[in-house]
N, C-alpha and C positions, 0 to 999 in steps of 0.2 A: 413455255417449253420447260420441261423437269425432266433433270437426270441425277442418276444416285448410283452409289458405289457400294459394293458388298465386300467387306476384306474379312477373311477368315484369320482369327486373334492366335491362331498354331500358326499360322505363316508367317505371321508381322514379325513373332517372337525368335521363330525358327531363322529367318534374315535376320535379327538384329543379333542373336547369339554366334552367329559364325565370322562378326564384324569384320570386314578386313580394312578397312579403311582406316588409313593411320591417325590420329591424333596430330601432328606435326610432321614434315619432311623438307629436308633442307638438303644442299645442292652441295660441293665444296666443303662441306661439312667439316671442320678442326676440333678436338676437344683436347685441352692438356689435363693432365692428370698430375698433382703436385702432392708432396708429404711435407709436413711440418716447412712448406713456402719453398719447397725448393721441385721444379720439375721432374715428373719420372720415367712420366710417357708422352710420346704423342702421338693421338689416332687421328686419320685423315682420309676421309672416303668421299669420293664423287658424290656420292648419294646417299642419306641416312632417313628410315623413317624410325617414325618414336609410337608406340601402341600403350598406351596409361592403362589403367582399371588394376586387376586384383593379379596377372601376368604380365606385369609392362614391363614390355622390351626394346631393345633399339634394333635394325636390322640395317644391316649395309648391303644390300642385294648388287652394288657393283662391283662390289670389294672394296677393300681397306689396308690399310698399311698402318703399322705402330712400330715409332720407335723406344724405346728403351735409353733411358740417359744416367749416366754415372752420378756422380759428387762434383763432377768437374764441369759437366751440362755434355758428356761426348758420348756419341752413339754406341752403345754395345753390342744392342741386337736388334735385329728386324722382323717382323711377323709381317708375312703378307698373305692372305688369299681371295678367292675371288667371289667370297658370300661369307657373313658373321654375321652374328647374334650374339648381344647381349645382354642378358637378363640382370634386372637390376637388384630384387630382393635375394635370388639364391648368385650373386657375385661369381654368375658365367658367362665367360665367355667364349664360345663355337665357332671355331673357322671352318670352312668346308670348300673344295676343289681345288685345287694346286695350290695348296699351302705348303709354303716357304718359310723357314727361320735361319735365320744366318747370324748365327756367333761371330760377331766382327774379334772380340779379346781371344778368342781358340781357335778363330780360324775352320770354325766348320759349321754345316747345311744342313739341316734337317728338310727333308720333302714327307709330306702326308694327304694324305686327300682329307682329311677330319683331324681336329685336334682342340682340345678342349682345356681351357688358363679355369683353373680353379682358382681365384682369389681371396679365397677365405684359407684354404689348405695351403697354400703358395704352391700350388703344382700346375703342370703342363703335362697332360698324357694324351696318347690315343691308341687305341683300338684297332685303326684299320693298318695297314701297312703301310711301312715305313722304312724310309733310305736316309742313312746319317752318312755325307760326306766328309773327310778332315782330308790333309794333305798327305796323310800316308795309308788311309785305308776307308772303304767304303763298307758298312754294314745295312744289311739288310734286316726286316721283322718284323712280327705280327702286332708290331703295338711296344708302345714305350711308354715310361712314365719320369719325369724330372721336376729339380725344381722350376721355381717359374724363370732364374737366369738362364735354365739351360746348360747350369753348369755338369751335375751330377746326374746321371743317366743310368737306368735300367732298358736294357733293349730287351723285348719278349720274343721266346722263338728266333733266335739272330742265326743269321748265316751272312756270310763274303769273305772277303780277300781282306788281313788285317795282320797287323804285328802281333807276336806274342810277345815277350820278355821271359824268356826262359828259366833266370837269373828269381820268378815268383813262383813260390808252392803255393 
């Protein structure tokens, strides 16, 4: 008995260029991030895969959580949302759907559905719309840009309910 297989060399190519199958995935996933041996961050996601070759990225398709740690090891800020990506050669990284930052040291929230940590610029912006909570005033906006603390803020498009200080020209 003889049997034989015909595979046409566009399709084999065509499947292996669209690869989605990860390189590596790991469960519980922890990664710290440390500068000159001292802690800076830490990311923690139920589920990480890792994609190698000439676009290798990490993806957290369950979400992820990073903290942010001072000089003294104590939490400052929090980034959470429920899908990232990070690219490892252009030092990005994508948060997408109910993405949370919460300034533990000012005491305020940023909410975004998209929001993007440049780590070569040191910035934090996004695009799509955006709610910064603090204890006296909620602003709303088409998109913001800061540094990566979260400390200094440009709101784009801003509308809410906010103090002014009359006392500034």
């Amino acid at each position: 008995m003889l049997s034989s297989c015909k595979n046409d060399i566009r399709e084999v190519t065509a499947l292996n260029a669209g690869d989605s199958i990860p390189d590596l995935t790991a469960k519980n996933f922890v990664y710290l991030r440390s500068d000159a041996g001292r802690i800076v961050a830490k990311l923690q996601s139920p589920r990480m895969t890792q994609f190698m070759g000439e676009n290798s990225h990490m993806e957290f398709p369950d979400g992820f959580k990073i903290e942010f740690y001072n000089r003294l090891m104590q939490v400052e800020s929090v980034l959470t949302a429920d899908y990232g990506i990070q690219y490892d050669k252009r030092k990005l990284i994508i948060a997408r759907k109910n993405v949370v930052v919460i300034d533990l040291i000012a005491n305020r929230q940023l909410e975004a559905e998209e929001l993007v940590w440049d780590q070569r610029r040191k910035k934090i912006y996004s695009e799509s719309k955006i709610k910064i909570t603090t204890p006296t005033q909620i602003l709303f906006g088409a998109g913001f840009e800061s540094d990566e603390n979260f400390r200094g803020y440009e709101v784009f498009k801003g509308s809410g309910d906010f103090e002014i200080d009359e006392g500034i020209k």
